[in-house]
MIMARDREN-304261 format. One record per atom (N, C-alpha, C): residue in one letter; x, y, z. Coordinates in steps of 0.05 Angstrom, whole numbers, plus 5000, padded with zeros to 4 digits. Layout:
BEGIN
AXYZ ...
//
This chain:
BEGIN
X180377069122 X181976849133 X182876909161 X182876669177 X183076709201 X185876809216 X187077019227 X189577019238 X190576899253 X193576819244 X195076639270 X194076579290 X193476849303 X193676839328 X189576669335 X188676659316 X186076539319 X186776209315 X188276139313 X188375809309 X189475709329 X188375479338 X189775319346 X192175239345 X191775039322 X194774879317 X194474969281 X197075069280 X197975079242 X201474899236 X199474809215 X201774629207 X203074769179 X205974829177 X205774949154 X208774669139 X208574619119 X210674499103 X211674279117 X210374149136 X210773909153 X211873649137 X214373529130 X215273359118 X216873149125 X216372849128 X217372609144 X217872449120 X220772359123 X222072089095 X223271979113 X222071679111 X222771409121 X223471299091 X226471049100 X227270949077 X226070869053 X223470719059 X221870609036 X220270859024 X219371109039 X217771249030 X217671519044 X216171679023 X215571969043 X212771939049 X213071919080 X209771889088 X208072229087 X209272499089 X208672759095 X210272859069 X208873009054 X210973149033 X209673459035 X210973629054 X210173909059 X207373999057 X206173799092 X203373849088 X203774089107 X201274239105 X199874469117 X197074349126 X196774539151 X193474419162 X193474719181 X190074759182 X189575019200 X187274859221 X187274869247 X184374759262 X184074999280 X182375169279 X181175289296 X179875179324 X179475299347 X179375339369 X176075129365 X175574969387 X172774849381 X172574669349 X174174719336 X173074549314 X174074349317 X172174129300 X172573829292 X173173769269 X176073709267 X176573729237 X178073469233 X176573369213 X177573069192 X180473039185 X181772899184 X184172789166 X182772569151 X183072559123 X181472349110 X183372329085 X183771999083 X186171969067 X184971629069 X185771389047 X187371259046 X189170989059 X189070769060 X191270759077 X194170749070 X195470919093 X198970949083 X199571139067 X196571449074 X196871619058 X198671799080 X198571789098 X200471889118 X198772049140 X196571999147 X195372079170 X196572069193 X197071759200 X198071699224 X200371719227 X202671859208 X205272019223 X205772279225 X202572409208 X202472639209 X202072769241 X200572579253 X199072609284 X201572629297 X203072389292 X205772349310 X207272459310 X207672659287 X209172879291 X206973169297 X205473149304 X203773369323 X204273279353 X204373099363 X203772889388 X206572919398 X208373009386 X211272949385 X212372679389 X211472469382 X212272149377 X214272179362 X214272359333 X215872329303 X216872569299 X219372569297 X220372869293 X219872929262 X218873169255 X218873289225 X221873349210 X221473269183 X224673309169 X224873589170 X222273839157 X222074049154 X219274139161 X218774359165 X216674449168 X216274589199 X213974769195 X213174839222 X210274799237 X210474839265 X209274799280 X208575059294 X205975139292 X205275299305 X202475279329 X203075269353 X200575289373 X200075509380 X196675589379 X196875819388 X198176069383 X198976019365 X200376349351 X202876289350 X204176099360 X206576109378 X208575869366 X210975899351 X212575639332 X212875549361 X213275219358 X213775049377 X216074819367 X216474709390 X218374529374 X217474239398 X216174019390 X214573769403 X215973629409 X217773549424 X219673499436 X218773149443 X216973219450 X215772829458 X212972929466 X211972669472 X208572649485 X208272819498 X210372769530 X210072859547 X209773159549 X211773259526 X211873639514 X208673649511 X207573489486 X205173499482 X202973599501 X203773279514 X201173369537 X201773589552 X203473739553 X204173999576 X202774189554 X203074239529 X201374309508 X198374309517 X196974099516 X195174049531 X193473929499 X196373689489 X194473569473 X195373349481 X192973149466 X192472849478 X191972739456 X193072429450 X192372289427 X192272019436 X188471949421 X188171679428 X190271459389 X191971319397 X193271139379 X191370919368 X191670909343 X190070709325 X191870359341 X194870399340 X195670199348 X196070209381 X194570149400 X194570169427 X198570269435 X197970339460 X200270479474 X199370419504 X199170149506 X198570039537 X200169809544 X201669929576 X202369659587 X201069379591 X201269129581 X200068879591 X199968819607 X202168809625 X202368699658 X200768959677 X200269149669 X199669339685 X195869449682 X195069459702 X191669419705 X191369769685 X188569699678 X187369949659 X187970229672 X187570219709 X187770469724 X191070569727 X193270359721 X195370429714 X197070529695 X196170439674 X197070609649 X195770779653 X192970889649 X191771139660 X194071359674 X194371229696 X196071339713 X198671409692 X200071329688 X202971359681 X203371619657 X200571759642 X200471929633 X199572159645 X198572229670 X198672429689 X200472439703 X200572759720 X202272849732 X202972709764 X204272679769 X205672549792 X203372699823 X202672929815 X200272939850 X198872859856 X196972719832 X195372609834 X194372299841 X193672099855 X194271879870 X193071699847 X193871389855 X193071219836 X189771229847 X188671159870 X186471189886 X184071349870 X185571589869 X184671849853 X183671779827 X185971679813 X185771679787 X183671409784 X183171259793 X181270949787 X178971129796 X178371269814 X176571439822 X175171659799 X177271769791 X176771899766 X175871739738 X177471529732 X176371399712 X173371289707 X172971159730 X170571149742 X167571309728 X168771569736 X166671759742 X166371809705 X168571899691 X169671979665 X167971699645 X168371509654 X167771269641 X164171319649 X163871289662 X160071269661 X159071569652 X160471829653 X159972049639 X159671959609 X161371899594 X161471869563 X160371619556 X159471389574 X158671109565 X160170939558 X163071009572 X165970829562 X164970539579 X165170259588 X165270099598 X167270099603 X169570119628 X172370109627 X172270019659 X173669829657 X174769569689 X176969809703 X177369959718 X180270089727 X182469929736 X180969709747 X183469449766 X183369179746 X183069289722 X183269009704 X186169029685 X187168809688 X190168849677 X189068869640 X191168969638 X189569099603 X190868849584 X192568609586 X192968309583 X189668199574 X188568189598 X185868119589 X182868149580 X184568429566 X182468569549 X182568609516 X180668549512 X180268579477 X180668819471 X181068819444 X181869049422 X179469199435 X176569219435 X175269479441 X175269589470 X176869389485 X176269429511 X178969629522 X181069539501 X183369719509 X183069969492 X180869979471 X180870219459 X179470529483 X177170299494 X176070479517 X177970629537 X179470379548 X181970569561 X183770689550 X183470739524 X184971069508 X184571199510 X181571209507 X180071469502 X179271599521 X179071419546 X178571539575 X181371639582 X183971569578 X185971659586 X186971949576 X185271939551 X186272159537 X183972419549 X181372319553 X179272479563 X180372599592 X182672419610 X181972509635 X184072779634 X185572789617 X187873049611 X186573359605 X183673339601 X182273639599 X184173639572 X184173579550 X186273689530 X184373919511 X186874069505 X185674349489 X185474279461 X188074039443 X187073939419 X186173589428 X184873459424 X185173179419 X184872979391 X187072889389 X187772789362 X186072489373 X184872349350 X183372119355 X184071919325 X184971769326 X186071559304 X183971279303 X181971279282 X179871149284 X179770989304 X178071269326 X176571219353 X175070949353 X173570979324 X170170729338 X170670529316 X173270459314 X173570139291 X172569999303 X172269879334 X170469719347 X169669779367 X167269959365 X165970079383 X163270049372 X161469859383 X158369919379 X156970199367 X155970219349 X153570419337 X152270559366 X151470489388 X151070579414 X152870729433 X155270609426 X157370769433 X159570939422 X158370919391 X159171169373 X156971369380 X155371459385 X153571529384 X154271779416 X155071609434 X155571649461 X158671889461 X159371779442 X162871869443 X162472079426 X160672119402 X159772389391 X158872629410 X156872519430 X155872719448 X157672799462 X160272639467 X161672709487 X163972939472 X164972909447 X165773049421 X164873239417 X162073349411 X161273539413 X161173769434 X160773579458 X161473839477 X163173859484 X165873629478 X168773759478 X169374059465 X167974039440 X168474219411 X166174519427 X165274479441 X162374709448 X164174869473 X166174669489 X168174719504 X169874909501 X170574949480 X172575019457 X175874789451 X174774559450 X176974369448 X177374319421 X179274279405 X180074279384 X179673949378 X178773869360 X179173529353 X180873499328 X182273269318 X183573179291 X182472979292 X180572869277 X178772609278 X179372449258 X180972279251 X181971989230 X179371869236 X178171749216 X176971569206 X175971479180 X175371269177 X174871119139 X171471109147 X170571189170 X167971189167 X166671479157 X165471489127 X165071679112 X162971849133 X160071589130 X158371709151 X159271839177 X161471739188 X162271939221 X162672209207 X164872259194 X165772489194 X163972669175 X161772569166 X159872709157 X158372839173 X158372719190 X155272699217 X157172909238 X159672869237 X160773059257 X162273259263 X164173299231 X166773389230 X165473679220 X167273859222 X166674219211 X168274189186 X170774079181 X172774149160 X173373829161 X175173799132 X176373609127 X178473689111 X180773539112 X183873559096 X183573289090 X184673259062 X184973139050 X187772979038 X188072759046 X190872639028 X191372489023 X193072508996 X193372248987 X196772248973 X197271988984 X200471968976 X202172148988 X201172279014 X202772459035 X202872679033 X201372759010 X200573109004 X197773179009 X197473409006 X194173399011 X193373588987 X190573458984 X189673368955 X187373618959 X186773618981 X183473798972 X183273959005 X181574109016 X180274139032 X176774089035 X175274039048 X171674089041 X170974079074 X168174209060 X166574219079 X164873929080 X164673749101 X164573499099 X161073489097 X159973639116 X156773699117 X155973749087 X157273819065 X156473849039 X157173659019 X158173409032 X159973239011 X157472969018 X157872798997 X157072528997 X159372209006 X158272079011 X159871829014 X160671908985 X160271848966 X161371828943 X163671998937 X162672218939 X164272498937 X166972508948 X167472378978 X168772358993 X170572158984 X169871918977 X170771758971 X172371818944 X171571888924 X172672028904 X175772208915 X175672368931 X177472498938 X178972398950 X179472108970 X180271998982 X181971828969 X181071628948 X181271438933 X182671458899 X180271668895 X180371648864 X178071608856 X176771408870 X173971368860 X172271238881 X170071198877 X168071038888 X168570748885 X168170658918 X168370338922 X167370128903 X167569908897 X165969738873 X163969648896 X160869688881 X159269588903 X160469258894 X158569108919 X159568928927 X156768658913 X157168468896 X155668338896 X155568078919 X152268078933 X151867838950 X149667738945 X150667528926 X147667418917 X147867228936 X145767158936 X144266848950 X146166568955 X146066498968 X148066198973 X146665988971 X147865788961 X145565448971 X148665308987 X148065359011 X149265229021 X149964989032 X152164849029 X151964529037 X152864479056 X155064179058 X154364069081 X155664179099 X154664109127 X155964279151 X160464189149 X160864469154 X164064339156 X164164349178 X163664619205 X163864639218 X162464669240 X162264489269 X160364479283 X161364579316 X159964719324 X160264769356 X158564669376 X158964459396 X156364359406 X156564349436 X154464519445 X155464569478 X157264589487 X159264819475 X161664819493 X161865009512 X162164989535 X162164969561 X165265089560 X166865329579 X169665329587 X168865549604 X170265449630 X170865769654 X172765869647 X171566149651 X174966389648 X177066249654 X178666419642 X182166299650 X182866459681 X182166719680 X183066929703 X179867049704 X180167219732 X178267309739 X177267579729 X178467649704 X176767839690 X176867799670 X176267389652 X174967289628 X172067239631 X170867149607 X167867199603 X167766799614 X165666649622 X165166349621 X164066339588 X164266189577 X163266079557 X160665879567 X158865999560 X156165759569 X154865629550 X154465429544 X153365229522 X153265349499 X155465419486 X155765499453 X154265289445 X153165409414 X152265139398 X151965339369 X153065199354 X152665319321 X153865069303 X153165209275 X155065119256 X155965209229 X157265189214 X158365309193 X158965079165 X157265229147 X156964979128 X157865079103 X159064949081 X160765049061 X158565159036 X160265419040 X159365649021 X157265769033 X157565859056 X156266079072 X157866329094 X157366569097 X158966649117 X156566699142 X157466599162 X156466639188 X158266839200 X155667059211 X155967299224 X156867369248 X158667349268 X157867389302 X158267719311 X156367759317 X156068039331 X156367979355 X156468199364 X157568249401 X158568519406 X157768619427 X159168769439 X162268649449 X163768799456 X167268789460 X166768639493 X168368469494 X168668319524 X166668199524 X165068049512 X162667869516 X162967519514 X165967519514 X165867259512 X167467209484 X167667459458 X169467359432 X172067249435 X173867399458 X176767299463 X176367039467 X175866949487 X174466579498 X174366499471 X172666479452 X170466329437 X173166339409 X174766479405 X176366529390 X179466329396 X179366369420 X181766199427 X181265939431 X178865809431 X177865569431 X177265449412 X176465579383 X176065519364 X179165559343 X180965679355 X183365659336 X185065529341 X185465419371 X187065239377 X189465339406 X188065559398 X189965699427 X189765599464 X186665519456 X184665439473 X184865209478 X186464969492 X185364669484 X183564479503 X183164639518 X181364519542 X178164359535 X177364509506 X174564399510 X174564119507 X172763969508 X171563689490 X172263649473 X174063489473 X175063419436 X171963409421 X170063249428 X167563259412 X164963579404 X166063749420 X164764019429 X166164169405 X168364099394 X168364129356 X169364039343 X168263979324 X168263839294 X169063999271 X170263889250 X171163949225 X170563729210 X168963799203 X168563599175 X167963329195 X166263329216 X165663149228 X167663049249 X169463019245 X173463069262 X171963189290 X172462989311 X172563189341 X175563379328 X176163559336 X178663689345 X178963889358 X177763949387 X177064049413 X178864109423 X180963909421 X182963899436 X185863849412 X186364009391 X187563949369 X188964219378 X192564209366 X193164519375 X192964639331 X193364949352 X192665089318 X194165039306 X197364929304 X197764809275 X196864549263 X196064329285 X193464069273 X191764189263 X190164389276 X187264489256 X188764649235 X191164719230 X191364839201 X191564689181 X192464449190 X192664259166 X190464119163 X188864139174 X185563969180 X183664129160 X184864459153 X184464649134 X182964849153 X182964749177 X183165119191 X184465339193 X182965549180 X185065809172 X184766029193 X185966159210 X184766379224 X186666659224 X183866839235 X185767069229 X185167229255 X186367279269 X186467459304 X185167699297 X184567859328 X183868039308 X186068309325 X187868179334 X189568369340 X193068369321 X193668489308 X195068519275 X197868439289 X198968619304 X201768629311 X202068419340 X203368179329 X203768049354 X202467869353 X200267749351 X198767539345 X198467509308 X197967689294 X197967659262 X200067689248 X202367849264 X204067769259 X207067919275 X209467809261 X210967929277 X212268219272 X212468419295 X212468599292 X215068659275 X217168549278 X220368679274 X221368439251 X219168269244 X220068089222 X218668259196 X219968179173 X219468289144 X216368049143 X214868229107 X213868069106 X213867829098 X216267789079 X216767539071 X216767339090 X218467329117 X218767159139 X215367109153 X213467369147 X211367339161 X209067199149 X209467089121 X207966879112 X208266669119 X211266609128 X211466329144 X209966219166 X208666449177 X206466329204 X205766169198 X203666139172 X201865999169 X201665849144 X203765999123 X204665839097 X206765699097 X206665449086 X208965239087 X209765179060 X207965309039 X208765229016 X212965219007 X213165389027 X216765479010 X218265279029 X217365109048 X218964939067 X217064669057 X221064479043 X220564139035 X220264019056 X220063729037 X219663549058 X221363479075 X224563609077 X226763539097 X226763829109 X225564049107 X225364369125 X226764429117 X227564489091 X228864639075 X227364859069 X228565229078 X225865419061 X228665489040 X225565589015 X226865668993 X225966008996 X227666139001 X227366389007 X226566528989 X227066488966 X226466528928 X223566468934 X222266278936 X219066248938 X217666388957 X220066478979 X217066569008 X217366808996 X219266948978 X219267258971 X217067278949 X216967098942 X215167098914 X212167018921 X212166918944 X209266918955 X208667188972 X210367258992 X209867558995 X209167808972 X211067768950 X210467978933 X207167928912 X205967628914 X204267698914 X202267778921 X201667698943 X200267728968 X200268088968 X202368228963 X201968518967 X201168518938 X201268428909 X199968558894 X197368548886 X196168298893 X193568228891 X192568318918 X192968438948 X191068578952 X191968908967 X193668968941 X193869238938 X195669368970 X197169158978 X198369259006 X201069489001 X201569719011 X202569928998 X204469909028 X207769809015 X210269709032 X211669699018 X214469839024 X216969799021 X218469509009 X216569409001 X217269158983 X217469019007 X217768658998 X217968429011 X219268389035 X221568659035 X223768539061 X223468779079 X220369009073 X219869059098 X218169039119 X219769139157 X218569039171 X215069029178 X213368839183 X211068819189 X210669169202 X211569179223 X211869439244 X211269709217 X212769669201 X213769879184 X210670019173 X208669769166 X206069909158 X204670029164 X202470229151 X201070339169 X198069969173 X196770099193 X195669909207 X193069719191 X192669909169 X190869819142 X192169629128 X194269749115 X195769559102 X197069309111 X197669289136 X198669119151 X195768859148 X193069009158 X190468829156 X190168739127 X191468899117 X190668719080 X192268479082 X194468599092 X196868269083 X196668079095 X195568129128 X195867799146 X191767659125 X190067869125 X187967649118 X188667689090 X189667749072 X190067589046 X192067419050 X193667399069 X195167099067 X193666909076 X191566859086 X189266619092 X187966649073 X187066799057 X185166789034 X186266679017 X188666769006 X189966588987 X191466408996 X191166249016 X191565989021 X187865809007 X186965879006 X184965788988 X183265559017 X182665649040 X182265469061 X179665419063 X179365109070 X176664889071 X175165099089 X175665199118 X175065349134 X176565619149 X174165849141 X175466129141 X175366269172 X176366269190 X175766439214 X177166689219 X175366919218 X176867239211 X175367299235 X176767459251 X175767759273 X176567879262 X175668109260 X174968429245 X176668399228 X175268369206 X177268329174 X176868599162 X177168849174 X176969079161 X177069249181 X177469269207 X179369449230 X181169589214 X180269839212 X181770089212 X182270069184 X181169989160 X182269919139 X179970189120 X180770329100 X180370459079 X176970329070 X174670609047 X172670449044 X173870229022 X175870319003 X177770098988 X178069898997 X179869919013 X180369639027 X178569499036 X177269649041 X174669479058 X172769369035 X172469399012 X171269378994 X172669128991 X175269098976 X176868878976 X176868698991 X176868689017 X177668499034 X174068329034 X172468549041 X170068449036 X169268219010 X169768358993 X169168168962 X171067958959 X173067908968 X175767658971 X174067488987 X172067569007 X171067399032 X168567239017 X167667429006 X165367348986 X164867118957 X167867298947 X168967078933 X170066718950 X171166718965 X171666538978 X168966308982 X168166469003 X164666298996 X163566198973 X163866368947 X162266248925 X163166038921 X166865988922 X167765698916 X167365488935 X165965508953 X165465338975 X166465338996 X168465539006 X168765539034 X167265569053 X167865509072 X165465699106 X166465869113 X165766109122 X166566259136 X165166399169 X166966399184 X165966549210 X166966809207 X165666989210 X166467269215 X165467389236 X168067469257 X167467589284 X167967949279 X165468089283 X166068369279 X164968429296 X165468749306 X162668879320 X161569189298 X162468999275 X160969329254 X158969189250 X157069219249 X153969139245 X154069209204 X154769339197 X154569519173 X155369269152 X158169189171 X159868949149 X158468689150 X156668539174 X156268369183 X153668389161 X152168539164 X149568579148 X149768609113 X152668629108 X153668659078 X154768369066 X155068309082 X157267939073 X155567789093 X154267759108 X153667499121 X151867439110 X150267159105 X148367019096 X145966889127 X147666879145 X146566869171 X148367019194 X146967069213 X147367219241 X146667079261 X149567039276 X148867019300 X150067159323 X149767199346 X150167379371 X150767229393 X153567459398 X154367279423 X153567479456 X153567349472 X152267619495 X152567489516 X154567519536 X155467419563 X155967129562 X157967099544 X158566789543 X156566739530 X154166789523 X152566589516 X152266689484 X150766429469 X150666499439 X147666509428 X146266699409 X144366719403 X143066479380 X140266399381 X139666299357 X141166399335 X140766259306 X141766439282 X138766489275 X139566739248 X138566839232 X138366849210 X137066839186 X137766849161 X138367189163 X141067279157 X141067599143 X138567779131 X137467519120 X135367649099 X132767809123 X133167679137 X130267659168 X131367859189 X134067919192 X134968059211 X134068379208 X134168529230 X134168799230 X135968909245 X136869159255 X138269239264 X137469199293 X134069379295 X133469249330 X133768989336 X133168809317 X132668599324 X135968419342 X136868469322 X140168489331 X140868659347 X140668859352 X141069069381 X140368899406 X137868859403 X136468709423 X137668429439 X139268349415 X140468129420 X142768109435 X143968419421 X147768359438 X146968489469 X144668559475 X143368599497 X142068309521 X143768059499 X142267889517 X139567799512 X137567889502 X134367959495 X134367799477 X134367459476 X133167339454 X131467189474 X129767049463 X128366769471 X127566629462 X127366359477 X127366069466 X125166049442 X126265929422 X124665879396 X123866229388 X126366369388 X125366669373 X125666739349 X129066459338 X129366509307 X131266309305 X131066159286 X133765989273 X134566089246 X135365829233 X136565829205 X134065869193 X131865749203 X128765699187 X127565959196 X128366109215 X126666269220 X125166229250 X126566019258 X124265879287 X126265689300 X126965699316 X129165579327 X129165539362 X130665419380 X130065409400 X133365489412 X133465739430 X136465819445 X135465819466 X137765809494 X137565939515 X138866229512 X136766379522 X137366679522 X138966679560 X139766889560 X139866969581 X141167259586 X140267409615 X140867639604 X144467749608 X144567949599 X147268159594 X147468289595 X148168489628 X148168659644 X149968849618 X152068779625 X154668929619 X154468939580 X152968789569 X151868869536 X150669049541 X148669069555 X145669189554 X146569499557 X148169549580 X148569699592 X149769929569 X152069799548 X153469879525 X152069859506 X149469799487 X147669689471 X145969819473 X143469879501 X141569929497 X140470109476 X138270009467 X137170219448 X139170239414 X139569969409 X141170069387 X140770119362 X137870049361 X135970089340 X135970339324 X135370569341 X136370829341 X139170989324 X140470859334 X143570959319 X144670789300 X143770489294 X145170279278 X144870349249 X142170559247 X142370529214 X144270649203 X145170929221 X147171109207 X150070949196 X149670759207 X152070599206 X152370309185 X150570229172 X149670079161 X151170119139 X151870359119 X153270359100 X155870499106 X156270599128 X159070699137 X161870619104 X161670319108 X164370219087 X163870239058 X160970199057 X159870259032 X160370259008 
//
């Protein structure tokens, strides 16, 4: 066994109790110098406060901390990073009003110039294959686009451990792929990693060790190179995921239609929307792939109501222009949607969940706005028991969850609203292979009774497991569809690359799009043929 003084970071009896729960119950962890070692748990098994009290975010009730041979006491980030560790957050830790090269900035040391630092990012970002804007206010950037400026922020610190909290929930198969190479020779460096993720295949493919936990203790240690999805999952869970049945659809009439819609950015670092055209017909799920910044933020806010600029006729519901309808008209029109950013758009951070079904459920408010508080509690409490959301009961805060469980409760409260039309972005970001199993088969289920569904992801793995057709979005512009059954992985690589052409594929197989190309896909995509299969069963 290795001596003290050979480890990195040792955690010995590390223990955190928050009112509803003990997230840490006297864990221990050993990472040696260069290694890449797993946390694999669950969600709300206590990963992500275990980090935060390494990171010094979360002070420990008991327990010790040892770096380097040496008891420590983590005082905050900032201690951290003088430590010379760095942690990229599952839930972002970025200013809005302030451009990507500025938050950057605000976690280095004061000698170094902003000039410098956009300079540096720069260079750091085309090293690892990050796509990252330095003078783009991080306001108008998507979930994967602010994840890039984590990981580059955390890369530009030279750190000796780096803690990573599922790095590639939306990150292209091409640019998992990219961020491994760059991982590895962090670890060949002698940089220490803590790698969170529910992707079995990653931490198979990369990790030296894994710790194990569940319910805030830890359950096992393994060598992950010797374990199976299954295996893993077993230790994680309890058991293996329920595979997932997707039989065949006959799908009917169109509910939902998109027809040339046309919108210029709002600011000068949005995507144009150029002649969308699709549609969505009941008891099918339609797929949209994309690389991150291609135009999903646009196409999302236009289609939920956030957006009202288009053509009232440029969409339809059930034949209904409502283009120009705001999102609580299209909710009652039976448009259901789900963001795909949790805290703040899905819901509110510092409200309970009971209050947070009110976004979009009206069932507990009469016909004179009367709420019956007795009913919205009783619709929260089921909502957490039918899809297994693990919280401090009904009256606690949204904020309070970990970031899985939080994704179970905002899309099972659209699911069990039982809606004519389903619109989900990443309905399984950061979520357990459990959960993901669940949320998946709820989606599936939904469809058999006749709903439509759009599902906006960039996992290829999930898109190819639940969708019945595929389509691709790539610089504003939108790809023919696909039947699932016809798709491949190149074939779809090729696509979020821009690379389709006219009459290359429809619903029938033969269809007519304008392709055009996509510098800034291509550039993040190329070649994805290559890396997409490893990824295909990731949730599995």
């Amino acid at each position: 066994m290795e001596s003290e003084q050979a480890l990195r970071l040792q955690l010995t009896g590390l223990s955190k109790q928050y009112p509803a729960v003990r997230a840490n119950d006297k864990v221990s962890l050993r990472v040696k110098p260069g290694e890449i070692h797993a946390v694999l748990g669950e969600n709300g098994a206590g990963k992500s406060t275990l980090m935060k009290m390494i990171y010094g975010a979360v002070r420990p009730d008991e327990g010790e901390i040892r770096w380097n041979g040496q008891v420590v006491q983590v005082a905050s980030p900032a201690a951290a990073r003088a430590l010379g560790i760095s942690m990229v957050y599952q839930h972002f830790s970025l200013f809005d009003t302030l451009t990507a090269a500025e938050n950057v900035w605000l976690g280095l040391g004061k000698e170094i110039t902003l000039p410098e630092v956009t300079a540096r990012i720069g260079k750091v970002a085309a090293a690892y294959g990050l796509d990252v804007e330095p003078l783009r206010p991080v306001h108008t950037l998507s979930v994967g686009e602010r994840q890039r400026v984590e990981i580059v922020r955390a890369l530009l610190t030279s750190p000796k451990l780096l803690i990573l909290d599922e790095p590639t929930s939306v990150l292209t198969p091409q640019a998992v792929e990219k961020l491994f190479v760059t991982l590895r020779q962090l670890s060949a460096d002698g940089c220490s990693i803590l790698y969170i993720s529910h992707k079995l295949d990653e931490i198979r493919a990369l990790c030296h060790h894994c710790t194990v936990l569940r319910g805030g203790k830890v359950t096992g240690e393994v060598d992950p190179t010797q374990e199976t999805n299954a295996s893993l999952s077993r230790l994680m869970i309890g058991a293996e995921p329920p595979e997932l049945q997707h039989k065949a659809s006959a799908a009917g009439a169109t509910v939902f239609a998109v027809k040339q819609l046309s919108l210029p950015k709002l600011d000068q670092f949005g995507m144009n929307l150029q002649g969308i055209s699709f549609d969505v017909r009941a008891g099918e799920i339609v797929g949209v792939a994309g690389v991150s910044g291609n135009g999903q933020q646009e196409l999302m806010a236009a289609l939920s109501g956030e957006d009202v600029r288009a053509a009232p006729a440029s969409i339809t519901l059930f034949g209904k222009a409502i283009g120009n309808h705001s999102p609580r008209r299209r909710r009652k029109e039976g448009l259901h949607f789900v963001p795909e950013e949790r805290l703040g758009r899905g819901a509110v951070p510092i409200l309970s969940l009971a209050q947070n079904t009110m976004l979009t459920r009206t069932e507990a408010v009469n016909r004179w706005g009367w709420i019956d508080t007795g009913r919205v509690r009783l619709l929260a409490a089921h909502l957490i028991a039918r899809f297994n959301v693990k919280a401090g009961g009904t009256q606690a805060a949204a904020k309070s969850l970990s970031g899985g469980n939080l994704q179970k409760f905002i899309v099972g409260r659209e699911i069990d609203a039982n809606p004519k039309l389903l619109i989900v972005s990443q309905p399984t970001w950061g979520v357990d292979v459990g959960a993901a199993a669940l949320i998946r088969g709820e989606l599936l289920k939904l469809r058999d009774a006749g709903c439509a569904l759009l599902v906006v992801s960039e996992e290829l793995d999930e898109l190819f497991e639940i969708s019945d057709r595929l389509i691709v979005i790539a610089q504003g512009r939108m790809s023919p569809s696909i039947a699932t059954a016809q798709a491949s992985i190149e074939r779809i690589g090729e696509w979020m690359s821009g690379l389709w052409q006219e009459g290359q594929a429809s619903e029938e197989g033969q269809a007519s799009a304008v392709g055009g190309p996509a510098a800034r896909a291509a550039s993040s995509y190329a070649g994805a043929a290559g890396t997409g299969e490893g990824e295909q069963h990731a949730h599995a």
